[in-house]
N, C-alpha and C positions, 0 to 999 in steps of 0.2 A: 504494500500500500504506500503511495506517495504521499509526498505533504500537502499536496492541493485536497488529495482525496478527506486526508485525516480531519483535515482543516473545515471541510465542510459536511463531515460528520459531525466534530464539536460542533460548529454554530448550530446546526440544525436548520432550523427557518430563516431563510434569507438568505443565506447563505453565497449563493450564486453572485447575491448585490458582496457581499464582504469579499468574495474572491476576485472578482470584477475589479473592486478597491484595490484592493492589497498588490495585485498585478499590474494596475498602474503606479502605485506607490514603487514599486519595485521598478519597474520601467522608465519612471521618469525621475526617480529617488525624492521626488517632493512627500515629503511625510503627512501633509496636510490636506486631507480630504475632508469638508468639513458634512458632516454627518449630522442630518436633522432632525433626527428621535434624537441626539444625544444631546441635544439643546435643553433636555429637560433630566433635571438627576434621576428619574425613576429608568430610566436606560439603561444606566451601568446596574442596577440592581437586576434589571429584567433580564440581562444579559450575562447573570451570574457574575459581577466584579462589585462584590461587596466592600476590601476592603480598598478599592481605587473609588468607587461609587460615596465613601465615608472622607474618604480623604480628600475627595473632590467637595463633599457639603462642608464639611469642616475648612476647609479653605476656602470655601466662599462667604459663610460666617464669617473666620475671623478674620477677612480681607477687609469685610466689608463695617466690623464692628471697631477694628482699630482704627482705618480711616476714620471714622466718625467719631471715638473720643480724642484721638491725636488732634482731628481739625478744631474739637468742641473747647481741648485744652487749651491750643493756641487764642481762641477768644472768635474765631468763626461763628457765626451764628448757628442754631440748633437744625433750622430746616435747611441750611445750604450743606453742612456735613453733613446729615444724613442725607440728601442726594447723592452727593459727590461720592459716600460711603458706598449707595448703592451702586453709582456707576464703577466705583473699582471694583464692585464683586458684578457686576453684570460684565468688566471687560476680562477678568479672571474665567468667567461662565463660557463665553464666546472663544478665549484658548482653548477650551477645556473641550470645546463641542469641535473646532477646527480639529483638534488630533487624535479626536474619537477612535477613528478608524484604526489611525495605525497604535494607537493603547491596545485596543481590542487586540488586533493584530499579537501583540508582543504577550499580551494574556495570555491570549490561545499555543501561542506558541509556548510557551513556559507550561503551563497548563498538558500539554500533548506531551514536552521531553519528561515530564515526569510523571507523565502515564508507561510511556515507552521504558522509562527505566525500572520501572517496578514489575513490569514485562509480563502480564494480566496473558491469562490465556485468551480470552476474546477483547483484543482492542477496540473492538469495532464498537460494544456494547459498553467497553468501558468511554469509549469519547463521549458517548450518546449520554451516559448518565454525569459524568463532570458536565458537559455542556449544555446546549441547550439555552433554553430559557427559562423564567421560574416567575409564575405570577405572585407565586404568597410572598416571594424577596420583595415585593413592591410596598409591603407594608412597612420595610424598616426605614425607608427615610421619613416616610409618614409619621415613624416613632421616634424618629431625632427632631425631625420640624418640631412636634407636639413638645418636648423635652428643651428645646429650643426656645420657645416661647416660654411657656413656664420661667426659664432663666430668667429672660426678660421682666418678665412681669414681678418674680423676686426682687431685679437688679433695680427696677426701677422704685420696687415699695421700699427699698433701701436708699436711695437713692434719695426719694422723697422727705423720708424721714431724717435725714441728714442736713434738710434745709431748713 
């Protein structure tokens, strides 16, 4: 079995559109094919990349909360920092969606050498169950949003109570 084939075992659905991708990323060595499911965090979960999918909300969080108290400290006003906080985590989100593909890409591929190395008597069933997609992953950034806010609404009754 070659690596095109392995490759679009793992992905399972779509697949054809990921190899497509990745063949031209290889072709033209531009890494950046911007992918527009992945404009949205529930992607990297649906797409099985939990702990890329975590560290991609987390760094739009704190991209986007530092901005806003660094600019709040300097004496910027409260609704121009948090703008400008959102636009650094909206232009963080927009890297994030350009190099989707070839993430994914480097997933799958790390994902497959250490299926290969542990050397499964049916690869074929073992790519199928690492990869894939997975709808109930979709609830966990739903459960950091929710835990996210909460912070918030802590940080700010502390916050409050300080003035």
């Amino acid at each position: 079995m070659d690596t095109t084939e392995m490759r679009k075992i793992f992905v399972g659905q779509n697949s054809d559109y990921y190899v497509t991708q990745w063949d031209l990323n290889e072709k033209t060595g531009i890494r950046m094919t911007a992918n527009k499911a992945a404009f949205d965090i529930f992607w990297f979960f649906y797409r099985k990349m939990y702990l890329i999918g975590t560290g991609i909300l987390l760094g739009l969080i704190t991209i986007s909360f530092i901005v806003q108290i660094t600019l709040s400290s300097l004496g910027v006003p409260e609704n121009i920092s948090i703008q400008i906080g959102r636009i650094a985590g909206m232009v963080f989100w927009v890297f994030a969606g350009i190099k989707a593909n070839y993430i994914y890409l480097k997933h799958v591929d790390r994902k497959i050498a250490k299926i290969k190395e542990r050397n499964p008597e049916n690869l074929e069933e073992e790519l199928k169950r690492a990869g894939g997609v997975s709808v109930v992953a979709l609830l966990l950034p739903i459960a950091m949003l929710a835990g996210y806010a909460a912070f918030l609404i802590w940080f700010i009754s502390v916050m409050v109570k300080m003035i």
